[in-house]
C-alpha positions as CSV (number, residue, x, y, z in Angstrom):
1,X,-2.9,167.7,37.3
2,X,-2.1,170.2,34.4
3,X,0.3,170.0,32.1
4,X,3.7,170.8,31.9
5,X,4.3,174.3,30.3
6,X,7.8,173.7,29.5
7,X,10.3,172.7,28.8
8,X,37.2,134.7,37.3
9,X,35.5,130.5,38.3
10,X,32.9,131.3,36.1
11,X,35.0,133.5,33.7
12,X,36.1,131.0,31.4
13,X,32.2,130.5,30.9
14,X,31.6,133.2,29.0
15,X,34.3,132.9,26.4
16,X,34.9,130.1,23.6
17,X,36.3,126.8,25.0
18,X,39.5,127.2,23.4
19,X,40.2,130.8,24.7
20,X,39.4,129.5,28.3
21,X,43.1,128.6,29.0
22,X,43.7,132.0,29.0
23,X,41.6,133.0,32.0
24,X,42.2,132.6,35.8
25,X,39.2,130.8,37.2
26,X,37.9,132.3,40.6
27,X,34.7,130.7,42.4
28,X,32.4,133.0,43.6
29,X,32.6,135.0,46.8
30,X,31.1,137.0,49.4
31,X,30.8,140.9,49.2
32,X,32.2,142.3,52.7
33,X,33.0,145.7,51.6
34,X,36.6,145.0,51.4
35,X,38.9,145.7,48.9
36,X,38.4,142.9,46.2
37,X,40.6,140.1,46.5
38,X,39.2,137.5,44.8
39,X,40.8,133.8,45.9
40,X,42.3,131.6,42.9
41,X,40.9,128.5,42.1
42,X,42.5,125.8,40.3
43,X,42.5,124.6,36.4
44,X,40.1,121.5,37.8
45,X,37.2,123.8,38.9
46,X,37.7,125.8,35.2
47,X,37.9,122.4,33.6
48,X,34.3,121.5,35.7
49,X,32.6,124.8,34.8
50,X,33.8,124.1,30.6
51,X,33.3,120.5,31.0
52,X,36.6,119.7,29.4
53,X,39.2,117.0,30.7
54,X,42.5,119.7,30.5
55,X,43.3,123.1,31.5
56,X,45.6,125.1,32.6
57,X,45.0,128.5,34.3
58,X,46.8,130.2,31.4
59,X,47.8,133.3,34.0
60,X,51.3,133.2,32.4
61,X,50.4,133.2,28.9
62,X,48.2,136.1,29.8
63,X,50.6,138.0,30.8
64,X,52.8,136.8,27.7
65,X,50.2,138.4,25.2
66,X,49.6,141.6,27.5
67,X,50.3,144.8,25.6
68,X,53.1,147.4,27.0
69,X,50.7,149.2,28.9
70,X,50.8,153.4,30.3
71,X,50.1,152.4,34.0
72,X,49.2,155.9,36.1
73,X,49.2,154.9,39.5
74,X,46.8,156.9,41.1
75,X,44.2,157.2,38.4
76,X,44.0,160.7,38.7
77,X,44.9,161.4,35.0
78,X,42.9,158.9,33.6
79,X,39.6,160.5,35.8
80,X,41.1,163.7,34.4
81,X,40.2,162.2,31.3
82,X,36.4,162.1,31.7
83,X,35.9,165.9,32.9
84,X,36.1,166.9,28.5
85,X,33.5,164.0,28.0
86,X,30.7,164.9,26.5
87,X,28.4,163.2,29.2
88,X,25.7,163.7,31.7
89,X,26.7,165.0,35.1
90,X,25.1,161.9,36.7
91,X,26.9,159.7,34.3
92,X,30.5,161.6,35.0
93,X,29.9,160.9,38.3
94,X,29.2,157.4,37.9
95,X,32.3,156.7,35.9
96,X,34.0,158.0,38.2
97,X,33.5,155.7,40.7
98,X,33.2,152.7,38.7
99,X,37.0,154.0,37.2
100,X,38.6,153.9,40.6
101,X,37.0,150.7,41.2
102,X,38.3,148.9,38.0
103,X,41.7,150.5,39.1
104,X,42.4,149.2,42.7
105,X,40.8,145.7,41.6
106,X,44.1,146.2,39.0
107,X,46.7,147.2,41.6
108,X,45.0,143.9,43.8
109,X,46.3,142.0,40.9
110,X,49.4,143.5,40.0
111,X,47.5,143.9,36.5
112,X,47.4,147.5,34.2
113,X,44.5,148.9,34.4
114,X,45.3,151.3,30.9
115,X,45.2,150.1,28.8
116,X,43.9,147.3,30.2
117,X,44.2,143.7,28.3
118,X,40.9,142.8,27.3
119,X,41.0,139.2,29.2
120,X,41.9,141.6,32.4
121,X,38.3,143.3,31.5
122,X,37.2,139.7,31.2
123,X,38.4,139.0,35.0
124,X,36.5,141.6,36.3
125,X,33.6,142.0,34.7
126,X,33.3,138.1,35.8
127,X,34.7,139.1,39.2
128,X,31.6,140.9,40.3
129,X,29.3,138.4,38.7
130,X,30.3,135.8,41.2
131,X,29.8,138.4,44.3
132,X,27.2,137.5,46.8
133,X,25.6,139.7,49.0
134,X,24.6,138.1,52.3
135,X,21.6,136.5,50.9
136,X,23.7,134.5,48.5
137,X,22.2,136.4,45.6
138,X,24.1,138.3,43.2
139,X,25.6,141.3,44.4
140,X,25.8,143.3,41.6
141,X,23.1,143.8,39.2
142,X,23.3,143.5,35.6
143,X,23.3,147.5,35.0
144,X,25.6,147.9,37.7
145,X,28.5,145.9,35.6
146,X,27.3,147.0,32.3
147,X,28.2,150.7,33.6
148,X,31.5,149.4,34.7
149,X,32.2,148.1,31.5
150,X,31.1,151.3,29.6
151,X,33.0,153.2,32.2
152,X,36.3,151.4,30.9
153,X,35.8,151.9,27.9
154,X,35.1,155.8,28.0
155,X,38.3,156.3,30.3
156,X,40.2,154.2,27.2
157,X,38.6,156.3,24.2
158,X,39.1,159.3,25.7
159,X,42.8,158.1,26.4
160,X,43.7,157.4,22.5
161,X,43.4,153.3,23.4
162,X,40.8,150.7,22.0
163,X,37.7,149.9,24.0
164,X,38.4,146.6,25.9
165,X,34.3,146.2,25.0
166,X,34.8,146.6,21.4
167,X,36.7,142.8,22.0
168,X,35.3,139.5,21.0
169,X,36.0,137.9,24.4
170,X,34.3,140.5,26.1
171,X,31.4,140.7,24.0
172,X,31.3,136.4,25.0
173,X,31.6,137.6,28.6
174,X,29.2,140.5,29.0
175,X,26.5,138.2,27.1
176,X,27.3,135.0,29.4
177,X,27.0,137.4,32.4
178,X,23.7,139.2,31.1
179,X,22.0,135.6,31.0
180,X,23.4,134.2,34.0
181,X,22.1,137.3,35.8
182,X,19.2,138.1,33.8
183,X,16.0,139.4,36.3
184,X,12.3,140.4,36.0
185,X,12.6,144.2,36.1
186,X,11.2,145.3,39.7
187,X,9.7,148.5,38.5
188,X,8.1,150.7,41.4
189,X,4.4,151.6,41.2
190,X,3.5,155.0,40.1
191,X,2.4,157.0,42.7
192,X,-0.8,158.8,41.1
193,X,-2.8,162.1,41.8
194,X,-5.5,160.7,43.7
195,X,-3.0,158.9,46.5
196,X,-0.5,161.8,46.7
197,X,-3.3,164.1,48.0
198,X,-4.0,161.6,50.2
199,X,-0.9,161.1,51.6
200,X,-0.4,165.1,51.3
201,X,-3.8,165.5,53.4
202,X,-2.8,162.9,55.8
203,X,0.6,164.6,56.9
204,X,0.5,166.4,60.4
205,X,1.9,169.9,59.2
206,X,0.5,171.8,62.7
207,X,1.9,169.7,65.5
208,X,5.4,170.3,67.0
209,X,7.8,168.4,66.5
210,X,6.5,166.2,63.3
211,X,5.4,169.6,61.4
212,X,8.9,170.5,60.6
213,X,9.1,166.5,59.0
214,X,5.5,167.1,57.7
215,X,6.8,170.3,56.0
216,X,9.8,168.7,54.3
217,X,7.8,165.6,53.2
218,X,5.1,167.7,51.8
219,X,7.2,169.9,49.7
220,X,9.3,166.7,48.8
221,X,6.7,164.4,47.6
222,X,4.4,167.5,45.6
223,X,8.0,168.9,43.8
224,X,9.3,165.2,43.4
225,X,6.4,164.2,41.3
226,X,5.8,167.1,40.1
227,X,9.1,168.1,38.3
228,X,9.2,163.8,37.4
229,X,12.6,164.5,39.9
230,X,15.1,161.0,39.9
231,X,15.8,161.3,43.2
232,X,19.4,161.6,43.0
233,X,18.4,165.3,41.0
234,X,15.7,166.1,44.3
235,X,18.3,165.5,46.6
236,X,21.1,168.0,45.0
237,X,18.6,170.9,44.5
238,X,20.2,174.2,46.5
239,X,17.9,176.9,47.7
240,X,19.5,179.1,44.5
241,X,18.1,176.2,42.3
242,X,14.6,177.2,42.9
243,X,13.5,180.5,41.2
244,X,9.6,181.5,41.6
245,X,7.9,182.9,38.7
246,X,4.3,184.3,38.9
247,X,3.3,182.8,35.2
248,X,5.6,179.2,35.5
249,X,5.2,178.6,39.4
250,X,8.8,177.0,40.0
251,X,11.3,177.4,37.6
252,X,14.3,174.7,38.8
253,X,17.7,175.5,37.0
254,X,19.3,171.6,36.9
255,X,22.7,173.0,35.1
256,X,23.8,171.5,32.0
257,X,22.9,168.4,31.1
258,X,23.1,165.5,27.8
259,X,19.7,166.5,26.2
260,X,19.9,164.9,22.1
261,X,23.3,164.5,21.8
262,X,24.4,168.0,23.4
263,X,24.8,169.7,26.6
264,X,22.6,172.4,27.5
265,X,21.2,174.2,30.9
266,X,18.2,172.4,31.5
267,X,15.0,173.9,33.4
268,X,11.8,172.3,35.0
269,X,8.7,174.0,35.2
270,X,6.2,172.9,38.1
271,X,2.8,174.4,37.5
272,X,0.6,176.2,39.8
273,X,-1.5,173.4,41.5
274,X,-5.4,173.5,40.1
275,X,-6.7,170.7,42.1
276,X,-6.3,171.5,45.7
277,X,-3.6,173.7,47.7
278,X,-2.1,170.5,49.2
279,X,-0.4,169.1,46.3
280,X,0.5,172.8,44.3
281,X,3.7,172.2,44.6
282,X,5.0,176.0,44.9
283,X,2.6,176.7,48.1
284,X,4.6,173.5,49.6
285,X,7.7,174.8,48.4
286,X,6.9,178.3,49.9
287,X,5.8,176.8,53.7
288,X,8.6,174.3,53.8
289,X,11.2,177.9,53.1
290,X,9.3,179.8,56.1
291,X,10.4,176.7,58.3
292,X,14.0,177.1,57.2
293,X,14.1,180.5,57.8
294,X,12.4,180.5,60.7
295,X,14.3,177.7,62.1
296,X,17.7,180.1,61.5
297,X,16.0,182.3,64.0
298,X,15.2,181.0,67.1
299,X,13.1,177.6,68.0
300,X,9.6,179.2,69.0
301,X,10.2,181.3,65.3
302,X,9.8,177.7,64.4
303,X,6.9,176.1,66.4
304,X,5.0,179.4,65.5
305,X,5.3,179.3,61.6
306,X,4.3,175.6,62.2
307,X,1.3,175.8,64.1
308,X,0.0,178.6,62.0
309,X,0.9,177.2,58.6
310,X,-2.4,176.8,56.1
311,X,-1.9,173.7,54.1
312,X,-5.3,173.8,52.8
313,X,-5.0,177.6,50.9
314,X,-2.6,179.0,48.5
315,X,0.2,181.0,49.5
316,X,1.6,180.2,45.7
317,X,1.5,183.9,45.0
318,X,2.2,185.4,47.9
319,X,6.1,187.4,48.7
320,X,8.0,185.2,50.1
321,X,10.8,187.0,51.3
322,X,11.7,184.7,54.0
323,X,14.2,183.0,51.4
324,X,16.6,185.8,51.2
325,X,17.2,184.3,54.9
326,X,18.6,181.7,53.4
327,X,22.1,180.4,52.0
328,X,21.8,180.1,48.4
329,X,24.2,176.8,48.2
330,X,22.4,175.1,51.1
331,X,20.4,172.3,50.2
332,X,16.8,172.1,49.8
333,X,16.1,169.1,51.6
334,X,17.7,168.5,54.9
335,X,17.9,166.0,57.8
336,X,15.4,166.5,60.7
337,X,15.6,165.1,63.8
338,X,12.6,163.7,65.9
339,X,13.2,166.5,67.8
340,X,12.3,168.9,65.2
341,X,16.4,169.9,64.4
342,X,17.0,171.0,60.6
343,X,20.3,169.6,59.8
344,X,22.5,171.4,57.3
345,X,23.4,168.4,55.0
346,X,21.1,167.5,52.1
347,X,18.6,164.0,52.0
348,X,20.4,161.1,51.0
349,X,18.6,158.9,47.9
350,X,17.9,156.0,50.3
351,X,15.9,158.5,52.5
352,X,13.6,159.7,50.3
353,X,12.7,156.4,49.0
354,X,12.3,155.7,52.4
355,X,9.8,159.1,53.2
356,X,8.0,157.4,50.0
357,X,7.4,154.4,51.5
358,X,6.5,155.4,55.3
359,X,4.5,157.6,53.7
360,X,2.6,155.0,51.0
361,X,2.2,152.8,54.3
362,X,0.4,155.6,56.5
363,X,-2.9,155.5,53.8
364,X,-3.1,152.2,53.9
365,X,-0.5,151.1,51.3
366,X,1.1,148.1,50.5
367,X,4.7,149.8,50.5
368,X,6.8,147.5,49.0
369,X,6.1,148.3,45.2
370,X,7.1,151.7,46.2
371,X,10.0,154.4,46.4
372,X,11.6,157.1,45.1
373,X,11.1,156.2,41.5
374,X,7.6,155.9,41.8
375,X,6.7,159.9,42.1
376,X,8.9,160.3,38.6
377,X,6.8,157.0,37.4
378,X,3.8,158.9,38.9
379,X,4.1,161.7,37.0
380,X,5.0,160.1,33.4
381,X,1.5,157.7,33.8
382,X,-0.1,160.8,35.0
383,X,0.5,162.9,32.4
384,X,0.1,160.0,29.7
385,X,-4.0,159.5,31.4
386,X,-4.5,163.6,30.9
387,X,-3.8,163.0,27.2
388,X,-0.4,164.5,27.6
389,X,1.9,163.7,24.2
390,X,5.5,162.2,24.1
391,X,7.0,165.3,23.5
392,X,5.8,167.1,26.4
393,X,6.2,164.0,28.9
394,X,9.9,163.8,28.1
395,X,10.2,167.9,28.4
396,X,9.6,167.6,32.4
397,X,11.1,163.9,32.5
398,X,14.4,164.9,31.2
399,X,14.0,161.2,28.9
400,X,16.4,161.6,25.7
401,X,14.1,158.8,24.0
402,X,10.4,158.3,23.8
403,X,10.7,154.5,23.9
404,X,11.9,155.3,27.5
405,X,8.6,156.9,28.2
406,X,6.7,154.7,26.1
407,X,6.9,152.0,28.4
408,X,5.0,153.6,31.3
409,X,2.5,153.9,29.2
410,X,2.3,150.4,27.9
411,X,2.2,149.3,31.7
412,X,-0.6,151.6,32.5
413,X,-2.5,150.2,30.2
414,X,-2.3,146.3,30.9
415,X,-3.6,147.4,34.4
416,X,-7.5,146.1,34.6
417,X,-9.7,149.3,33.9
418,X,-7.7,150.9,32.4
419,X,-8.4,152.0,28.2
């Protein structure tokens, strides 16, 4: 591979035993993608979960300390609020939601959401510890209500008001939930070299109807590992995204993102394949545009550039002036039916972690240590094996800390054979 060239019942748990009064105890409950209601307990099952003979729920005395508080019904100023934010798109995004969460759990309660009082935060954050999915394991991970957490606290700095996180209760809380949750990492297996041109080689790219899936999948798994895409980024590339170059290959333009402390336009660079045609990621991304222009035409356009398409030479270099066919905003990587259909709506994550895994499977694979993340994690210990430094690993990986990229190679080496 060469180089990259570029660039509540468990609530009072958490906190001290004398702040516990304070805190509405709630037992924990089953996720059924309602909106959260969480039932009350009583101050017995507090006093079992402290061990202490007397408690009181202490809901009126929290709402005797509670600050006057700016409520804004619809939450649209405070998500208003993020847009100035110096943060990462994908981070935006996710406070978002986690915002308007945090909010309607509020309005469920009758409680302000900003600012919010920091045994409120408490509540919550406690709240979705106690949610089951229908295994009876925890429904929310760790992560998942650390990013809630720091998602309150962004809409409350950027709102003039003191982080709720910055308190000593929710310090308690957020430590009592990190243990009680705590989890081996499940980290996905890289998917290497060797086994992506295997899986490449093994894709039926000639027959009608699977060719148009073979296609998609081809160009998906090569620029996936490739760029070192999350898939979240693969699946929001546009057909404008994508510029050939005849020095770089592919040149994808991922707007502005966080990159050491700033935002800046940030562009991948994915290399003319020197192994084999199958995995050069700009011939896949070249056959996989003739099908979606072809398929704009008529179906036997289709079923011919199908049939007649060369996955075993480069076509890297040659015009490709089939994507001025296309709509520049459409999305890269569509739906397709069994029927051989190109929708118009772009991949969702779950679906290419899903390709990743059918795909893994069809060579012989044990799939399960697989998905999505594991042609990014492919690429990293890749690159680390060619002799590749930090510096240039986190270039293509978009990683704003080494230690981040460190790690894959620390794994890669505790494998047996491995120096």
């Amino acid at each position: 591979m060469t180089r990259p060239q570029s660039g509540e019942g468990a609530a009072a748990q958490f906190v001290p035993a004398e702040r516990a009064t304070e805190i509405t105890a709630e037992p924990a409950v089953r996720h059924n993608g309602s909106s959260p209601r969480a039932p009350r307990a009583t101050s017995a099952s507090a006093a079992r979960i402290l061990g202490t003979d007397a408690l009181t729920t202490g809901r009126d005395m929290l709402r005797a300390r509670r600050p006057e508080a700016t409520t804004i019904p619809d939450g649209s100023a405070a998500l208003a609020l993020l847009e100035n934010a110096p943060l990462a798109e994908n981070t935006r995004r996710g406070y978002k939601s986690d915002w308007a969460a945090f909010t309607d759990w509020c309005i469920s309660r009758g409680d302000p959401a900003l600012p919010a009082h920091p045994l409120t935060v408490v509540a919550h954050l406690t709240w979705m510890a106690n949610m089951l999915d229908e295994r009876g394991d925890p429904f929310y991970a760790p992560g998942t209500i650390a990013r809630r957490l720091a998602a309150i606290n962004a809409v409350h700095s950027a709102a003039a008001f003191p982080r709720p996180g910055d308190d000593r209760d929710v310090v308690a809380a957020t430590a009592g939930i990190t243990r009680l949750l705590a989890r081996p990492l499940a980290r996905k297996s890289p998917l290497l070299l060797e086994d992506l041109q295997l899986i490449i080689e093994g894709i039926d790219q000639n027959s009608w109807p699977v060719g148009v899936i073979g296609h998609r999948d081809a160009a998906m798994l090569t620029m996936g590992m490739f760029g070192a895409f999350r898939r979240s980024e693969l699946v929001r590339l546009r057909i404008m995204d994508v510029h050939r170059d005849p020095r770089d290959g592919l040149q994808i333009a991922l707007g502005k993102q966080m990159r050491n402390g700033r935002r800046a336009e940030y562009t991948k660079i994915l290399p003319f394949g020197t192994t084999h045609p199958s995995v050069c990621a700009p011939c896949s991304f070249a056959r996989w545009v003739r099908v979606l222009a072809a398929d704009a035409n008529h179906r036997p356009d289709v079923m011919r550039v199908v049939r007649e398409s060369r996955p075993d030479h480069h076509i890297c270099l040659e015009p490709l002036l089939q994507i001025s066919a296309l709509l520049p905003t459409s999305p890269v990587f569509r739906a397709v039916t069994k029927h051989g259909t190109i929708g118009e709506t772009p991949l969702s994550g779950q679906t290419v972690n899903d390709v990743v895994q059918r795909r893994v499977a069809a060579i012989g694979i044990d799939p399960s240590g697989f998905g999505a993340h594991s042609l990014r994690a492919g690429f990293i210990t890749q690159a680390f094996r060619y002799g590749a430094t930090h510096r240039e690993v986190v270039a293509q990986s978009g990683h704003n800390d080494y230690n981040h990229v460190e790690r894959y190679a620390q794994d890669d080496r505790r494998k047996p054979g491995v120096e």
